[in-house]
C-alpha positions, 0 to 999 in steps of 0.5 A: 556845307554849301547849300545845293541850290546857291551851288547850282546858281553859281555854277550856272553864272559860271557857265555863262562867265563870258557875258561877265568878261562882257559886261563892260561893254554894256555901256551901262554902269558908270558910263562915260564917268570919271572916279568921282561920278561925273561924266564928260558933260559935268553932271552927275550920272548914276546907272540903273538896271530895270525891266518894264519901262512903263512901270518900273523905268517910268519910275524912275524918271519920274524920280529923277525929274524931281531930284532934278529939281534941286540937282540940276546936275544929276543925270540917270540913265535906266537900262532896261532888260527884261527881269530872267536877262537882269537877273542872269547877267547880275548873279553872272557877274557877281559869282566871277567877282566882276563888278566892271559893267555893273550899276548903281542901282538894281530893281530886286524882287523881294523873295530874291533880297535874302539870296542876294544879300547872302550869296553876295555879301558887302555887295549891296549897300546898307540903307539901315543908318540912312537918312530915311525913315522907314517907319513911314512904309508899310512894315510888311515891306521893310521887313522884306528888305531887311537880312539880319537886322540891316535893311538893304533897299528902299520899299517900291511896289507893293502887290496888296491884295484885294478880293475883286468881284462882278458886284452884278453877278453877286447881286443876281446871287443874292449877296451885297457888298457887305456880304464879302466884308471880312470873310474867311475862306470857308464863307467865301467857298460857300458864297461860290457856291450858290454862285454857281447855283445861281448864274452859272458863273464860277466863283475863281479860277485853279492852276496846280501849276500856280502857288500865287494863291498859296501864297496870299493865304500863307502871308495872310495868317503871317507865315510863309513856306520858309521859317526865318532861318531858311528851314522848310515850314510845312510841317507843323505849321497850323496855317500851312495845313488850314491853306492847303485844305482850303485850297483842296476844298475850292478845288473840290466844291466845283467853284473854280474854273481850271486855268494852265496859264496866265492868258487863260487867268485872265481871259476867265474873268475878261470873258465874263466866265468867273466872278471874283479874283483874289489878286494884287493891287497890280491886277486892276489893269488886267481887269480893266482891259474888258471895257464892256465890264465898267462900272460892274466891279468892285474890290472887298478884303482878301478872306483870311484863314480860320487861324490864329493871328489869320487878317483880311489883308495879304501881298502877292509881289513887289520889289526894292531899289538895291544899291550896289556897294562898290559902286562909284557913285554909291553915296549919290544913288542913295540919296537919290533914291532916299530923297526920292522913292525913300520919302517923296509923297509927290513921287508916290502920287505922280507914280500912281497917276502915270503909272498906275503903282502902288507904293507903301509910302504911308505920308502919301495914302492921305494925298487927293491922288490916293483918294480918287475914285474909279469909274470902272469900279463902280465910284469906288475909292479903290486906291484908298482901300487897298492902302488902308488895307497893306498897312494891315499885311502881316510882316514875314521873312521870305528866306533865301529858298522861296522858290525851291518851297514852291517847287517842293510844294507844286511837285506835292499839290497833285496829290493833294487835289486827288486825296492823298493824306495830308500830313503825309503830303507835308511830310513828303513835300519838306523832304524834298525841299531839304533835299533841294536845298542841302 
């Protein structure tokens, strides 16, 4: 029987099927370009479809001006949207079977990869006997590009996680930096604690209406809301249950500044309110933005959860670079990408130092860009350790229903946080998700 939540997607994409019979006019895929890829002028084009210009955009030119260097031809033009628009418009086109308009390339989300790979199949193109060597990123990141054996992108961002902290205010508490080294969650509740005894400042910020912290837990131990075979895992999953009762247990101890949104996330620790975040890699701009803060952060490992195969290392977002298989210029935007993104230490340096992106291109840790320290974080080598420490992230699947888990799991958490029985709880919330997704 067909899975609910991929007939709700498609009959929403239908709803909307008049942007599909529009999207040649876009002016995007394939522009101006003959059968065999160029266009009018001679040069070889490729389309691509990505939101944030300054991130995500800026990316790929960089890529493009290193791939110019022995392609003089090669032209790329990068159509930005914003992700809700790109994704809507491409699961639009896809589920009309409307491939006029479309890309070369797209940026996917990686909890997306299975549900696009699945719902589309022969959609997008198979990376696995390409020219790039994928034992050179970090194994976290293949996995999540790979949908039954064959891997379908190339790795981009990662979102390794550290465990960021107002080294002042853990001073004035009594701890040093050693102290934060490689700690379990239990040990972290217990140093937030005297935090608060002592500074008045709370240890990390809530949101019930936010799985992110879930997440990095679950991932941590190597496990996630989904198994492989898109089965929900909330019962009988030792490190589901250790997740929630320590999330419980942050919630209880008093040392967790509640938060409704993202602005009131970040104003906590801007403000000067909550003295660590356990966040990705992207998270250092957010905190940089309080200039009055330099020189008095610093990050340590993510703590791990009290379970087998639980590690100081997690991930909280990233993406890859999907080519479509249909597309006309399908050979060339493969071998941009894999030339480039897929195996270009100079791309991933260039990208960190005028973009501020981490990717999980190994060969480029070791270059001078990755050893650079910050100012802000005390002289700390914080790119070098954040790399060191997304080599260590456990490689999960993240199925093709992680957003219906969460739901399941977020409808649940209340419950939770007011006492309810947890295996009762667990019970409830993989009943819903079957529910969800039958």
């Amino acid at each position: 029987m067909k899975k609910k939540a991929l007939s709700t997607l498609v009959v929403s994409a239908l709803m909307v099927s008049a942007l599909a019979a529009c999207g040649s006019n876009n002016a995007t895929s394939n522009s101006g370009n003959t059968a065999d890829g160029n266009n009018a002028s001679g040069k070889q084009k490729v389309v691509a479809w990505a939101w944030d210009p300054s991130f995500n955009g800026k990316a790929l030119n960089i890529a493009a001006e290193l791939y110019q260097q022995e392609h003089p031809d090669f032209e790329l033009e990068v159509v930005d949207m914003s992700k809700t628009d790109l994704e809507q418009k491409l699961n639009t086109n896809l589920a009309a079977g409307v491939t006029e308009g479309l890309p070369d390339i797209i940026l996917v989300n990686d909890p997306n990869v299975q549900k696009y790979v699945n719902s589309y199949p022969g959609t997008f193109a198979d990376f696995t006997n390409s020219s790039v060597d994928y034992s050179q990123f970090s194994q976290y990141k293949v996995d999540a590009a790979t949908v039954d054996g064959k891997i379908y992108g190339i790795p981009f961002d990662i979102g390794v996680t550290g465990l960021f902290y107002r080294s002042d205010l853990l001073t004035e508490a009594g701890f040093t930096a050693e102290d934060l080294e490689n700690i379990t969650w239990d040990e972290y509740i217990e140093i937030g604690k005297v935090v608060k005894e002592k500074t008045g400042k709370y240890m990390s910020t809530i949101n019930p209406n936010d799985e992110a912290l879930t997440s990095v837990m679950l991932q941590s131990a190597g496990s996630w809301y989904i198994t492989p075979d898109n089965k929900g895992n909330f019962v009988d999953n030792p490190a589901m249950t250790e997740t929630l009762r320590i999330y419980k247990a942050i919630s209880d101890s008093g040392i967790a500044k509640p938060v409704t949104g993202w602005s009131e996330f970040v104003g906590s620790f801007n403000s000067g309110d909550v003295a660590t975040v356990v966040s990705g890699v992207w998270q250092i701009a957010s905190i940089m933005d309080a200039q009055d803060q330099k020189g008095l952060w610093a990050v340590a490992p993510t703590p791990r959860l009290n379970v087998e195969g639980g590690v100081n290392a997690s991930n909280e977002g990233g993406s890859s670079w999907f080519v479509l298989e249909n597309s006309a210029n399908k050979d060339l935007a493969m071998d941009f990408l894999g030339t480039t993104i897929g195996g270009s230490s100079e791309f991933y340096e260039r990208f960190l130092t005028e973009a501020g992106g981490v990717g999980s291109f190994i060969p480029a840790f070791s270059s001078e860009a990755y050893q650079q320290t910050s100012e802000f974080f005390n002289n700390q080598a914080i790119y070098a350790d954040f790399t060191e420490w997304s080599t260590k992230v456990p490689g999960i699947s993240l199925g093709m229903y992680t957003q219906e888990a969460k739901d399941a799991l977020k409808n649940e958490l209340p419950n939770i946080l007011n006492g309810a029985d947890l295996e009762k709880s667990l019970a409830n919330i993989q009943k819903l998700f079957e529910q969800q997704v039958q």
